[in-house]
C-alpha positions, 0 to 999 in steps of 0.5 A, spaced: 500 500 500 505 505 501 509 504 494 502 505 491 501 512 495 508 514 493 507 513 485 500 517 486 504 523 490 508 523 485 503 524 480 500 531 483 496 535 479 498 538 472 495 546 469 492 547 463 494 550 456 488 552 454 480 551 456 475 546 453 481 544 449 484 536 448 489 538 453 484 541 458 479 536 457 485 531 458 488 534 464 481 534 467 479 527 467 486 526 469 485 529 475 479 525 476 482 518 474 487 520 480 483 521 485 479 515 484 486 511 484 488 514 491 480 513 493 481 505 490 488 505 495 484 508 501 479 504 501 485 498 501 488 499 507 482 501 510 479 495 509 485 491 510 486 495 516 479 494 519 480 486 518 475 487 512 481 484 507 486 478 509 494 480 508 493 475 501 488 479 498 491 486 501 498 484 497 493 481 490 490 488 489 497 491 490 499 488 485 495 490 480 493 497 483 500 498 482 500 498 475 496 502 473 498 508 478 504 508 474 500 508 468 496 514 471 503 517 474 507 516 466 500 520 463 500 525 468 508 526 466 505 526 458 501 531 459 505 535 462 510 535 457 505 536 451 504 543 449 497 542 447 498 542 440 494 537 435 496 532 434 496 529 441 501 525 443 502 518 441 504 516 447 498 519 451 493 515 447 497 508 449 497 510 456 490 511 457 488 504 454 493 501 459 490 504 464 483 502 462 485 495 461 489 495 468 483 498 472 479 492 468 484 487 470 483 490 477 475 490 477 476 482 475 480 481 481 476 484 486 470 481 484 473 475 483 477 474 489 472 479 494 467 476 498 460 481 497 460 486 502 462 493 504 469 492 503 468 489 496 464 495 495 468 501 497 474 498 492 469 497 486 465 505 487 472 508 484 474 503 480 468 504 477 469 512 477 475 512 473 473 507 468 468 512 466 473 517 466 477 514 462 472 512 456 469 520 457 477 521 454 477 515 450 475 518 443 479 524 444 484 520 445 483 516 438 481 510 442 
């Protein structure tokens, strides 16, 4: 859990060039996938913390939240070097169907692995808030 807070903090937030453009939008959800991240993270150590999560399942969505807090950091990273410019970079729109696909892959494990209870349901309530976030991005991205 601690490794996944300190990829996330190092993935702050990030300004705009310019409103309504492909890189505010961009930046925006972002801003938002992050948050759900932290929120996914969060829910983690608290429901491994009040019992609600053996060690064993705390290490199994680790390991795939980790991944995809890295994808999230290396976007951020992305689109602070973009100038905002057309065409997007290329590296933006392999990013964001990585993440889609590591947020899938850690919603399967949840609700595979995760016995139905508040625990399962505060993991799944961000999960599903970032993959919203992600397809809201996914045609500007070009994906």
């Amino acid at each position: 859990a601690g490794l996944v807070l300190i990829v996330m903090l190092t993935a702050g937030g990030i300004g705009c060039a310019s409103w309504g453009g492909p890189r505010h939008v961009l930046t925006i959800a972002d801003k938002g996938i992050y948050e759900s991240i932290a929120a996914i993270s969060k829910a983690e150590i608290i429901a491994t913390t009040a019992g609600g999560l053996s060690a064993e399942q705390s290490r199994a969505i680790n390991q795939k939240l980790l991944p995809a807090a890295q994808s999230g950091a290396a976007l951020n990273d992305q689109l602070l070097a973009w100038d905002g410019k057309w065409p997007i970079p290329p590296d933006i729109p392999s990013l964001i169907l990585k993440l889609t696909r590591e947020l899938a892959a850690l919603l399967e494990e949840i609700r595979a692995e995760i016995p139905d209870g508040v625990a399962k349901a505060t993991l799944l309530s961000p999960i599903t808030e970032a993959q919203q976030k992600l397809l809201g991005i996914a045609p500007l991205a070009g994906r």
